[in-house]
C-alpha positions in Angstrom: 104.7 97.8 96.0 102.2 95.4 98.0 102.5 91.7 97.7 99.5 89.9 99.9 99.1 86.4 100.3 95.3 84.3 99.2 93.9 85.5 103.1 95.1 89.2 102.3 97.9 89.7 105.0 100.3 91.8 103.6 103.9 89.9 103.0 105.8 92.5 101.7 105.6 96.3 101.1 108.4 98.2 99.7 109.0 101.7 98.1 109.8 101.4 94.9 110.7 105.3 94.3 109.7 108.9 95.7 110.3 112.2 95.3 109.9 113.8 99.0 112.2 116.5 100.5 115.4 115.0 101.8 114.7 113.7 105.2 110.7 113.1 104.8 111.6 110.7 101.6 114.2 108.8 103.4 111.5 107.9 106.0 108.9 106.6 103.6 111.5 104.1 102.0 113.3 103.0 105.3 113.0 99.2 106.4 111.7 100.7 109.4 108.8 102.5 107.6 108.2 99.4 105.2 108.2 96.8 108.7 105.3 98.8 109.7 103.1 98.1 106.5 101.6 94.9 107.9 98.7 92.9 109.1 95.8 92.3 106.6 95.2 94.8 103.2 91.2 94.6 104.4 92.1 96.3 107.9 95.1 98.5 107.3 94.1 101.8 107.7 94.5 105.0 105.9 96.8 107.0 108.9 99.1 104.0 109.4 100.8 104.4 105.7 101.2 108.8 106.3 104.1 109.9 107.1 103.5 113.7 108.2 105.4 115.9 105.7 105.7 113.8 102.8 102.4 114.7 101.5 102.9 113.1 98.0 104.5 110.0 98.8 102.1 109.6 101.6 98.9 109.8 99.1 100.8 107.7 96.5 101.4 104.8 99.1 97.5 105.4 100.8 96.1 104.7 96.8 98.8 102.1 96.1 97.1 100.4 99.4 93.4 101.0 98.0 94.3 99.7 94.5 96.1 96.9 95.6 92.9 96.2 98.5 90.2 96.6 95.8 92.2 93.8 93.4 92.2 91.7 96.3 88.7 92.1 97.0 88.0 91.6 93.6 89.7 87.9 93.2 88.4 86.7 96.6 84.8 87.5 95.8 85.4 86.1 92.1 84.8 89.8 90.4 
């Protein structure tokens, strides 16, 4: 889950559910993991939402991040 404000920063970014191997899922949903989801949704990169060894949680948060860019892209530039 992405929330971003009308200038794109990122205000919050949680897991919402995931389905790693013990110890790989864990990281993915931590407050530690979520505090580094930040900065602005146009310049948040690909590598900085992986976390190595939860391969499907990783891609799910990586298009979660495009889907959630490409709406805000969208609204900013009026569709």
């Amino acid at each position: 889950l992405y929330v971003v404000d009308s200038d794109g920063n990122i205000v919050i970014y949680k897991t919402t559910s995931q389905s790693e191997s013990k110890g790989f899922g864990d990281k993915i949903a931590s407050e530690e993991y979520a505090a580094g989801i930040s900065g602005n949704i146009e310049t948040l990169g690909d590598s900085s939402v992986l976390v190595s060894g939860a391969t499907v949680t990783s891609a799910a948060v990586k298009q979660a991040k495009n889907d959630i860019k490409a709406a805000y892209l969208a609204v900013k530039e009026g569709f």
